[in-house]
mmCIF file of the C-alpha atoms, coordinates in Angstrom:
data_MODEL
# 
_entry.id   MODEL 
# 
loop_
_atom_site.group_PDB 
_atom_site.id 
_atom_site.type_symbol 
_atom_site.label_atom_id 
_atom_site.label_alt_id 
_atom_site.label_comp_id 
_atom_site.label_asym_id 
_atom_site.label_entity_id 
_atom_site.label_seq_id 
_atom_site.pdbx_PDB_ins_code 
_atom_site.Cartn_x 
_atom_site.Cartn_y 
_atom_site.Cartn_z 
_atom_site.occupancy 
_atom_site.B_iso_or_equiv 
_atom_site.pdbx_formal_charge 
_atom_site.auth_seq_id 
_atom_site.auth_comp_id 
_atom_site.auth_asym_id 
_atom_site.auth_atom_id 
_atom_site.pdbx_PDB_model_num 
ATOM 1   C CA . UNK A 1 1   ? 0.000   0.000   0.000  1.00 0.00 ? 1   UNK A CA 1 
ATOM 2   C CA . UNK A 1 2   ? 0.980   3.792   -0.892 1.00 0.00 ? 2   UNK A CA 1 
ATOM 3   C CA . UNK A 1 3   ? -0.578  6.700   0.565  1.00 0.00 ? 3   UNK A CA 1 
ATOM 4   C CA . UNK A 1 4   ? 1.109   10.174  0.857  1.00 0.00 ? 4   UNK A CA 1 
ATOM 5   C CA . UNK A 1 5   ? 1.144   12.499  4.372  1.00 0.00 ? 5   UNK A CA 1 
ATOM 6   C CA . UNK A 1 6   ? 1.827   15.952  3.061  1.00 0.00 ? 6   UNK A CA 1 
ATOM 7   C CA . UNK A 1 7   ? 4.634   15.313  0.702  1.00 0.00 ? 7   UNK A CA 1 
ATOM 8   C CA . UNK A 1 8   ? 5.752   11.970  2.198  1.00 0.00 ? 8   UNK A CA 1 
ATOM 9   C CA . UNK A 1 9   ? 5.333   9.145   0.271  1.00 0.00 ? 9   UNK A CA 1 
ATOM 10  C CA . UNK A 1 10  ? 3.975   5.961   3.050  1.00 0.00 ? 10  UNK A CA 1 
ATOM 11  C CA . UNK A 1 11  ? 4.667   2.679   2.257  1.00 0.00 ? 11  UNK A CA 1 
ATOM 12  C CA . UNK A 1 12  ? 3.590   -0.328  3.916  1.00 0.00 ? 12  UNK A CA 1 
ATOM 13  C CA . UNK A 1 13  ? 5.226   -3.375  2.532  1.00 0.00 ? 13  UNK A CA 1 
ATOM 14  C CA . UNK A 1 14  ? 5.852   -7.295  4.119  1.00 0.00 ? 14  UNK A CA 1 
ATOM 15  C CA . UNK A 1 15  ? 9.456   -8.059  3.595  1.00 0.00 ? 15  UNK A CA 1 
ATOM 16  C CA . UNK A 1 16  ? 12.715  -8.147  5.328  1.00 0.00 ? 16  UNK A CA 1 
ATOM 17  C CA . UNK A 1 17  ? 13.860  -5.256  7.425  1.00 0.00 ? 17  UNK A CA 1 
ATOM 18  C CA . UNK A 1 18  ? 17.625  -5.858  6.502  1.00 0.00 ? 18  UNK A CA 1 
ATOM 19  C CA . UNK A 1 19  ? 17.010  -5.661  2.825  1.00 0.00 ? 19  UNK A CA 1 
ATOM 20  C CA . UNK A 1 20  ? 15.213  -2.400  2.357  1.00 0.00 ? 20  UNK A CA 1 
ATOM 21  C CA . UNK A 1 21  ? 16.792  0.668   0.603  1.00 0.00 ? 21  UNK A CA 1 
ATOM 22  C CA . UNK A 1 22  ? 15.669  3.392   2.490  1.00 0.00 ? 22  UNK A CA 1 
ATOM 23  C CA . UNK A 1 23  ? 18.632  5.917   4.097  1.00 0.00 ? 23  UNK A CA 1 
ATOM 24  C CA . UNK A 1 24  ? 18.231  4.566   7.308  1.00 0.00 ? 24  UNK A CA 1 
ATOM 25  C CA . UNK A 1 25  ? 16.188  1.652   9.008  1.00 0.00 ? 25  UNK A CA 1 
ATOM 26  C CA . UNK A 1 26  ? 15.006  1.405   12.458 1.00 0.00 ? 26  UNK A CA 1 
ATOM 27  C CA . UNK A 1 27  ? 16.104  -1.550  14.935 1.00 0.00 ? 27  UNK A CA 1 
ATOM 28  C CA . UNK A 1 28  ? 13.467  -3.059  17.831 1.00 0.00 ? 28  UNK A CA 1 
ATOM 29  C CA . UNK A 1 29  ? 16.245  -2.957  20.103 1.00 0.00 ? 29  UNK A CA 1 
ATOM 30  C CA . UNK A 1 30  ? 16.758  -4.063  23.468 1.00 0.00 ? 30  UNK A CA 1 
ATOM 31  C CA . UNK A 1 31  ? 18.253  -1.457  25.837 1.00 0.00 ? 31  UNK A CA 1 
ATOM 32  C CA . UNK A 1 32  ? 21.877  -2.944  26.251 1.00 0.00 ? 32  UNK A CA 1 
ATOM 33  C CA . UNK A 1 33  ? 22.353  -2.620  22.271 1.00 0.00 ? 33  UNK A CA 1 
ATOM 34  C CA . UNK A 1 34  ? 23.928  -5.753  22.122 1.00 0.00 ? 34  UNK A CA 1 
ATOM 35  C CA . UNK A 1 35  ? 21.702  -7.286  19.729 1.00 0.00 ? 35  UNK A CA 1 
ATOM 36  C CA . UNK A 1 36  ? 19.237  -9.781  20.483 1.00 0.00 ? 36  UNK A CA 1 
ATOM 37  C CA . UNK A 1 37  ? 16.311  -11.848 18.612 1.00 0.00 ? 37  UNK A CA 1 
ATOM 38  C CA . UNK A 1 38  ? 14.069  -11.030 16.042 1.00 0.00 ? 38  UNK A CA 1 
ATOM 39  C CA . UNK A 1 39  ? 14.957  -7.954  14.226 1.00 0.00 ? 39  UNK A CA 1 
ATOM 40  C CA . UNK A 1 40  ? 17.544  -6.518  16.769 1.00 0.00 ? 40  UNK A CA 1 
ATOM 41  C CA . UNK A 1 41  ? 19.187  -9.941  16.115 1.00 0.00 ? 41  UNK A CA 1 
ATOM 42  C CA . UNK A 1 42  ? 18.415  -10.269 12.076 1.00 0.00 ? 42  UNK A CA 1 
ATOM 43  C CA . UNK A 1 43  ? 20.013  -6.474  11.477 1.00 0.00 ? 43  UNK A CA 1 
ATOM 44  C CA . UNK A 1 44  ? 23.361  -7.145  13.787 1.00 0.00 ? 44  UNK A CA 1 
ATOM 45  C CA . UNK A 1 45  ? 23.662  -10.292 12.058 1.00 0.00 ? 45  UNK A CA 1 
ATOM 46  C CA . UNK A 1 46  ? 23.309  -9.366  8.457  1.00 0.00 ? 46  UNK A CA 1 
ATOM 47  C CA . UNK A 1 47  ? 24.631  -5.502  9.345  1.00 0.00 ? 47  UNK A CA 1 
ATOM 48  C CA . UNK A 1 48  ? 27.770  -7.364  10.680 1.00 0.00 ? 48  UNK A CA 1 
ATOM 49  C CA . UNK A 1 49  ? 30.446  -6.665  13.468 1.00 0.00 ? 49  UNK A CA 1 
ATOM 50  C CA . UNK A 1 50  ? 30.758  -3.011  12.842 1.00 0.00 ? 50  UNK A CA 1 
ATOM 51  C CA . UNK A 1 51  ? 27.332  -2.136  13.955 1.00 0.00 ? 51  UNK A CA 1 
ATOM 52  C CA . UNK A 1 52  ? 28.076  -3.860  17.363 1.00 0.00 ? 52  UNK A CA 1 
ATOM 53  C CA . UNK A 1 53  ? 31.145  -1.706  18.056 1.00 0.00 ? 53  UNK A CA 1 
ATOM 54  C CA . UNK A 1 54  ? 29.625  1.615   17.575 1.00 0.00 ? 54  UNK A CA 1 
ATOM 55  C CA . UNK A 1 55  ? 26.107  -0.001  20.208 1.00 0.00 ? 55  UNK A CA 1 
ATOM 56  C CA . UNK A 1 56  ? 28.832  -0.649  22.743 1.00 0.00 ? 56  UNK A CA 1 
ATOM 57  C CA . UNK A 1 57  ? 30.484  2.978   22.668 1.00 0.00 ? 57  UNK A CA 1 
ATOM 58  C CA . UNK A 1 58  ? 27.303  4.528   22.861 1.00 0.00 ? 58  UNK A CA 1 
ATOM 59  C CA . UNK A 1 59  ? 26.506  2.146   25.865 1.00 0.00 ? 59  UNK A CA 1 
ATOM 60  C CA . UNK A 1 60  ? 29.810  3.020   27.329 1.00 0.00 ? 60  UNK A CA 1 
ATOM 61  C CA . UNK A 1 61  ? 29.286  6.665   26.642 1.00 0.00 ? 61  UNK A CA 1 
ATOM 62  C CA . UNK A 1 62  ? 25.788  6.921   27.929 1.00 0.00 ? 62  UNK A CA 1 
ATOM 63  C CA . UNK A 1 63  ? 24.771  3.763   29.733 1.00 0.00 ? 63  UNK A CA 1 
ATOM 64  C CA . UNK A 1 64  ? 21.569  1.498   28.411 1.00 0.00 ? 64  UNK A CA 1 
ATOM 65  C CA . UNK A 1 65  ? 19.190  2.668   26.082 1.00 0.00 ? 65  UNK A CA 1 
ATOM 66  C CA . UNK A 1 66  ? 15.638  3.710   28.261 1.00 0.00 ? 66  UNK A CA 1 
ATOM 67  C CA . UNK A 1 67  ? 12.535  2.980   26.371 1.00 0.00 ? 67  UNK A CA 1 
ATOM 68  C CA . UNK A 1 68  ? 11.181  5.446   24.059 1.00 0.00 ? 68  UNK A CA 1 
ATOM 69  C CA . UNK A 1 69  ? 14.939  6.943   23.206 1.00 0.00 ? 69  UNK A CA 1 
ATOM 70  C CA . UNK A 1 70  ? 16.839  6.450   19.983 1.00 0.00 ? 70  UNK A CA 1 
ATOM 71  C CA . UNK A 1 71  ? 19.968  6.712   19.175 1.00 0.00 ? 71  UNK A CA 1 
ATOM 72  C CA . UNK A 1 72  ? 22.330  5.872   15.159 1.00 0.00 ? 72  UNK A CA 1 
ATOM 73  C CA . UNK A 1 73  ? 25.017  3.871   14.048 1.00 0.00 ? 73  UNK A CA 1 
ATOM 74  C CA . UNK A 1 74  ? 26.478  3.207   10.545 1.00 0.00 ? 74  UNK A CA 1 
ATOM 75  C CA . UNK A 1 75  ? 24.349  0.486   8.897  1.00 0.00 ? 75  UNK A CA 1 
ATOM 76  C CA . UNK A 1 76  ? 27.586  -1.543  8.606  1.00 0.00 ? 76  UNK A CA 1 
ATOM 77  C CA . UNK A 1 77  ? 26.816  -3.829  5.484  1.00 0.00 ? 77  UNK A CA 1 
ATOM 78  C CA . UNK A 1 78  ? 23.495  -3.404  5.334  1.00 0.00 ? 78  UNK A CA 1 
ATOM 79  C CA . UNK A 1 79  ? 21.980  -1.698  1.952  1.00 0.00 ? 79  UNK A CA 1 
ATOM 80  C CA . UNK A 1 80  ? 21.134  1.605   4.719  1.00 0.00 ? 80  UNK A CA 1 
ATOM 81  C CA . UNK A 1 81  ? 23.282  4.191   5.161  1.00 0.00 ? 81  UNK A CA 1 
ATOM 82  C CA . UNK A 1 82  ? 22.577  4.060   8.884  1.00 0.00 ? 82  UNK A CA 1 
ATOM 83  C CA . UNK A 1 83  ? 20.651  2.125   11.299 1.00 0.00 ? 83  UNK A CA 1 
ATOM 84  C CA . UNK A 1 84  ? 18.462  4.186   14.546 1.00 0.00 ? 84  UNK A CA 1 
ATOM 85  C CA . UNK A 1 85  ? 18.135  1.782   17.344 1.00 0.00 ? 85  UNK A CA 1 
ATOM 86  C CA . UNK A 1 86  ? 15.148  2.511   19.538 1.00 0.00 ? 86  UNK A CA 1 
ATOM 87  C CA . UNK A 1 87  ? 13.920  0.523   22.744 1.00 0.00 ? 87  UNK A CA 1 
ATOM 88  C CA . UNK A 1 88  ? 10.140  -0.154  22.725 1.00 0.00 ? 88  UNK A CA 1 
ATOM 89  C CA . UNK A 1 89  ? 8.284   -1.170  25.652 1.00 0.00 ? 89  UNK A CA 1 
ATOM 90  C CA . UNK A 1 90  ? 7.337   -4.587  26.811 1.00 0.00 ? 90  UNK A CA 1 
ATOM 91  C CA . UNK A 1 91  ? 3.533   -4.912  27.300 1.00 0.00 ? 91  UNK A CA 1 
ATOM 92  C CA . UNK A 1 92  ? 2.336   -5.383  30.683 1.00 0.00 ? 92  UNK A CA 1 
ATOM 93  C CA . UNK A 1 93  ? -1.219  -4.623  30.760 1.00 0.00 ? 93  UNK A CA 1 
ATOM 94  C CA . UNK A 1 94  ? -1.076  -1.248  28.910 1.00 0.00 ? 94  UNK A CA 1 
ATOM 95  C CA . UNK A 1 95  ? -1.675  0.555   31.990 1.00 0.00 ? 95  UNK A CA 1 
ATOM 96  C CA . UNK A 1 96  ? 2.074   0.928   32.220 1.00 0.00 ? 96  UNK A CA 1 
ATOM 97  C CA . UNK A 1 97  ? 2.608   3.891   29.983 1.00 0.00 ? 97  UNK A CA 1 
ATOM 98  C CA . UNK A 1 98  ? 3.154   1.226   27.240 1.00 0.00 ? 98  UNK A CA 1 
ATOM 99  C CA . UNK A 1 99  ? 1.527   3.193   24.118 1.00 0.00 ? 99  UNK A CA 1 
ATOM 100 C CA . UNK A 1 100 ? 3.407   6.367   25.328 1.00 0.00 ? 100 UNK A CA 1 
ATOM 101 C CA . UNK A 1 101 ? 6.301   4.866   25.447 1.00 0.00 ? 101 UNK A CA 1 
ATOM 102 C CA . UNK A 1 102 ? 5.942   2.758   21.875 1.00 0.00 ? 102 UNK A CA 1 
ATOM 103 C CA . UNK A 1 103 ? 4.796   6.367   20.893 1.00 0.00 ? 103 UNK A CA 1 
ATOM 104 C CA . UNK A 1 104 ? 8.080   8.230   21.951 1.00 0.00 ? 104 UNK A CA 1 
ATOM 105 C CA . UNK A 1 105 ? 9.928   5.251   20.191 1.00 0.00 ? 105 UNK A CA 1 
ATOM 106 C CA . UNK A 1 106 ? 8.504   6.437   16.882 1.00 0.00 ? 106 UNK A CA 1 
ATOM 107 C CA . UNK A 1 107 ? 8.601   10.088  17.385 1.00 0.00 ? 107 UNK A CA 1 
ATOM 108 C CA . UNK A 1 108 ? 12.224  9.674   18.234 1.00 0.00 ? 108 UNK A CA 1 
ATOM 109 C CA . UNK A 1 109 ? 13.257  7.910   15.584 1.00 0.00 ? 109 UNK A CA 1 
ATOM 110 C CA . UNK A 1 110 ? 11.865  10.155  13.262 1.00 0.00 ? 110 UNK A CA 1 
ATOM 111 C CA . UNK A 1 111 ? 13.506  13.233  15.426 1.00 0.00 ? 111 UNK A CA 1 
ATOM 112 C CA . UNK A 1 112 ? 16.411  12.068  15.173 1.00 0.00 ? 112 UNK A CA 1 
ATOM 113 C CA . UNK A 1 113 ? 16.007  10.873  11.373 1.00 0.00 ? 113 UNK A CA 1 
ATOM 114 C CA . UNK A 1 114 ? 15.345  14.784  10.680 1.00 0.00 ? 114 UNK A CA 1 
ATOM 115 C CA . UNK A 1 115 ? 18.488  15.792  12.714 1.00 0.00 ? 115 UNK A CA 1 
ATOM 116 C CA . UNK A 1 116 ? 20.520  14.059  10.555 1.00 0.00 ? 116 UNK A CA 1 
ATOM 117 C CA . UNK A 1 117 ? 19.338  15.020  7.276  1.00 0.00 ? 117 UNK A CA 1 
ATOM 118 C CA . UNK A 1 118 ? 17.967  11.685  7.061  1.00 0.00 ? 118 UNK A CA 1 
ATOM 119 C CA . UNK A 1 119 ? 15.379  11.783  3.743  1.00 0.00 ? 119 UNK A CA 1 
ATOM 120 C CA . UNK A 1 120 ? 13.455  8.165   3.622  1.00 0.00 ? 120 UNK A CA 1 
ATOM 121 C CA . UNK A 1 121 ? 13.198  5.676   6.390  1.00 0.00 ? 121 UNK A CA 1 
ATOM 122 C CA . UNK A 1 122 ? 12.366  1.890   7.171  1.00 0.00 ? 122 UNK A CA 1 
ATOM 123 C CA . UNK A 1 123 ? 10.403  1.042   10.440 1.00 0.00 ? 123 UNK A CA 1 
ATOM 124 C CA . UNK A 1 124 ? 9.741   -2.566  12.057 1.00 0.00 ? 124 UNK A CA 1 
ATOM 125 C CA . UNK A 1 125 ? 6.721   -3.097  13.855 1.00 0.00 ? 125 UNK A CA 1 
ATOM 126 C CA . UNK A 1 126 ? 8.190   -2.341  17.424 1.00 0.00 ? 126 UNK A CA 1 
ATOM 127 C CA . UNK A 1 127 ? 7.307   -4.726  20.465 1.00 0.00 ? 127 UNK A CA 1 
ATOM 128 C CA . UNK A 1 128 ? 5.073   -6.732  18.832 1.00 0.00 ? 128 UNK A CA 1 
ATOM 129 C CA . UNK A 1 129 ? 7.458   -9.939  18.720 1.00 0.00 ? 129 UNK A CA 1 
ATOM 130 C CA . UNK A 1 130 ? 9.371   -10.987 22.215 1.00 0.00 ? 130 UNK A CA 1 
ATOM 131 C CA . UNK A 1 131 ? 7.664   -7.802  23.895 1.00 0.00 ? 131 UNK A CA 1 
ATOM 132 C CA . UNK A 1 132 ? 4.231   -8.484  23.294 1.00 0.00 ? 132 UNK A CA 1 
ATOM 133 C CA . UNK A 1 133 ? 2.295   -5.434  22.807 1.00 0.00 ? 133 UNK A CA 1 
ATOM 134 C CA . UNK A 1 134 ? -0.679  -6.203  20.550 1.00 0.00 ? 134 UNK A CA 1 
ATOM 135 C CA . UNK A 1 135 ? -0.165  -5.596  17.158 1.00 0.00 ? 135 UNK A CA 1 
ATOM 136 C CA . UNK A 1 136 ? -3.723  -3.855  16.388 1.00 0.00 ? 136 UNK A CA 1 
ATOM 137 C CA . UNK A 1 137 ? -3.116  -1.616  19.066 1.00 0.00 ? 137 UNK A CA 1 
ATOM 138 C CA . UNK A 1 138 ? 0.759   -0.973  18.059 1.00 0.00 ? 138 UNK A CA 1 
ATOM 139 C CA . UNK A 1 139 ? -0.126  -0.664  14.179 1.00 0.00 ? 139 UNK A CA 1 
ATOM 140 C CA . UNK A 1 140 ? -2.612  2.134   15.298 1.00 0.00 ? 140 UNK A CA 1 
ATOM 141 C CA . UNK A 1 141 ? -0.004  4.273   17.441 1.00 0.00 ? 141 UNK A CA 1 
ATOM 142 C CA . UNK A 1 142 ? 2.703   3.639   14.945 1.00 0.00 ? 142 UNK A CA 1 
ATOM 143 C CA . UNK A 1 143 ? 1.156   4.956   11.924 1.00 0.00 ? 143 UNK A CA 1 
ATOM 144 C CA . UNK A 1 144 ? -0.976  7.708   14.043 1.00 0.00 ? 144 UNK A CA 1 
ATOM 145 C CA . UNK A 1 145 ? 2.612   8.981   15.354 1.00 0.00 ? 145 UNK A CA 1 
ATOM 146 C CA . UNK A 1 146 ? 4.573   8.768   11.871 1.00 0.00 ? 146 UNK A CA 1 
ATOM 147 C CA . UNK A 1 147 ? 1.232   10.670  10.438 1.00 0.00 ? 147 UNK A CA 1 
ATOM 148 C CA . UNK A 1 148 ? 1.383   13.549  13.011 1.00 0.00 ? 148 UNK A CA 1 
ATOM 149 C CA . UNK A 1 149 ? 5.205   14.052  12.714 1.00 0.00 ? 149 UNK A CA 1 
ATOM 150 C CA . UNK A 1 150 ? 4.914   14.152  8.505  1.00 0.00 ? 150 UNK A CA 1 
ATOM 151 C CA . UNK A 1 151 ? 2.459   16.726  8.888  1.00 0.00 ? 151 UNK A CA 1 
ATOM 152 C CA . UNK A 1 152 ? 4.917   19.023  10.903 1.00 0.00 ? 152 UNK A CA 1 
ATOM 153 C CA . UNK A 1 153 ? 8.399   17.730  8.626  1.00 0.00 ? 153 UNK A CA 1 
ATOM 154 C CA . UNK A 1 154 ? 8.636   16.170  5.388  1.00 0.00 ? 154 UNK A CA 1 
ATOM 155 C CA . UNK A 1 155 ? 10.580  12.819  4.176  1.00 0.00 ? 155 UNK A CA 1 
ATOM 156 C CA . UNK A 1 156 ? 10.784  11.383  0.642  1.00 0.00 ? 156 UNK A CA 1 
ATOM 157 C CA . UNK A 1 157 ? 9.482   7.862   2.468  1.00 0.00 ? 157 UNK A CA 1 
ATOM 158 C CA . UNK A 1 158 ? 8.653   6.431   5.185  1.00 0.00 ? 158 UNK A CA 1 
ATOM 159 C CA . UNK A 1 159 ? 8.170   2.660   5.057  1.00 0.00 ? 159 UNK A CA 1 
ATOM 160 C CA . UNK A 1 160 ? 6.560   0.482   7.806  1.00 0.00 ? 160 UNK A CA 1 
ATOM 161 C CA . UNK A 1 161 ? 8.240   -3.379  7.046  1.00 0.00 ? 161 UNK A CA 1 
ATOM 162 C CA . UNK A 1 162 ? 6.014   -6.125  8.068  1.00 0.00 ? 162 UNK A CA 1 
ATOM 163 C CA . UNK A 1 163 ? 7.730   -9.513  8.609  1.00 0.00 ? 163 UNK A CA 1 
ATOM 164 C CA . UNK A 1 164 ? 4.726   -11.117 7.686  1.00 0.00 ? 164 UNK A CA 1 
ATOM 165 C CA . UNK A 1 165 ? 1.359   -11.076 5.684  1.00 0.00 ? 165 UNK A CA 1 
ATOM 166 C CA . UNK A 1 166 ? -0.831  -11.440 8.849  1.00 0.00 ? 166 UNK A CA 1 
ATOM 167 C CA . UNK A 1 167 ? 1.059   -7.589  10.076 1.00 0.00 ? 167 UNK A CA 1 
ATOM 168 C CA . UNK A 1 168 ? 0.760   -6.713  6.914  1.00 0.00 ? 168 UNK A CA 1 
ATOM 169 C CA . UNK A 1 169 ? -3.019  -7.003  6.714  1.00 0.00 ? 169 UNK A CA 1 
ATOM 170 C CA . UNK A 1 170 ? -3.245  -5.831  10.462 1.00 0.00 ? 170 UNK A CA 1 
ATOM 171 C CA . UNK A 1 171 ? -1.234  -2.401  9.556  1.00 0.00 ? 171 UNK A CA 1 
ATOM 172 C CA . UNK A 1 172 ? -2.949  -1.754  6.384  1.00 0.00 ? 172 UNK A CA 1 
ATOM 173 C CA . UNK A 1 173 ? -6.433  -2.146  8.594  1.00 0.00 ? 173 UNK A CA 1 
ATOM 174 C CA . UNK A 1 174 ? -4.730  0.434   11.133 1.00 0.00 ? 174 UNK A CA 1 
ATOM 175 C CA . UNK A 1 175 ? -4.168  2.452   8.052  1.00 0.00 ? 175 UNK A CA 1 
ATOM 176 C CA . UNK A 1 176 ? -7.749  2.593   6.800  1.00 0.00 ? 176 UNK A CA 1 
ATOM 177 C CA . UNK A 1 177 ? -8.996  3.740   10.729 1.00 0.00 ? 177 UNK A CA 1 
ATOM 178 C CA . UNK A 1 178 ? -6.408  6.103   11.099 1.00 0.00 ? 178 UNK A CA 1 
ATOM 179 C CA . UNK A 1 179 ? -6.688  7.852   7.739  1.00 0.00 ? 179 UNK A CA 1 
ATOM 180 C CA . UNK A 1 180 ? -10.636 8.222   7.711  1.00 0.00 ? 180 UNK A CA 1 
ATOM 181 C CA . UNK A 1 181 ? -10.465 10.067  10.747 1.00 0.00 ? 181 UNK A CA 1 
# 
């Protein structure tokens, strides 16, 4: 599916995080940096050892990664330029401050996309594997946040990468809601 916010193009697309194109793709990260499972673990692996070594200056710089901040590396061998880690949260009960903080996960990564001149983006569905949070209720605050921030700053693209065609199907629903109101 293509739609356009302002003068961003919005693609939602199933496929493989580590393959896409865009400038920069975003990591599910855990909040060590030290890669992990799922796509944390898929882009370290196929990103290679490079990737790693610039997670564990920041970490010695700054400490862990809290939940909702982001923070860039190279994208090592990846086809991206550059990679923006962000830490979503793991889903409790949702009375946890869970969508604010999956919320601040976007928003971040698109801030600091934007700081760095960064013009077209890739985005997993954050916490929805290992961490839980339910993926109608993620797909919803992911492309609610990415829509509000593209009507304040443009991008050439902003992709959302579904791993499968089940997310793909939930997203594109989320879409429809979202975009009729």
């Amino acid at each position: 599916m293509d739609a356009y916010v302002g003068k961003t193009r919005v693609r939602l697309l199933q496929g493989d995080i580590t393959r896409q194109d865009t400038e920069a793709i975003v990591n599910a990260a855990n909040s060590s940096l030290m890669g992990g499972g799922g796509v944390d673990g898929a882009i370290h692996r196929a990103g290679g050892p490079q990737i790693l070594e610039e997670c564990k200056e920041i970490v010695a710089r700054q400490g862990r990664l809290p939940t909702g901040e982001a923070v860039l590396t190279s994208g090592g061998r990846l086809a991206a330029r550059y990679v923006i880690h962000t830490v979503g949260p793991v889903w409790q009960d949702g009375r946890h401050g869970e969508p604010e903080l999956l919320r601040n996960a976007y928003y971040n990564s698109l801030s600091l996309a934007k700081k760095h001149g960064i013009r077209s983006l890739s985005f997993p569905s954050i916490s929805t594997g290992a961490y839980r949070f339910p993926i109608e209720k993620a797909a919803r605050i992911a492309l609610s946040t990415v829509c509000d921030f593209l009507k304040e700053h443009a991008f050439d693209e902003v992709r959302f990468v579904l791993f499968s065609e089940k997310d793909l199907r939930v997203y594109e629903e989320a879409w429809l809601e979202i975009s009729d109101s």
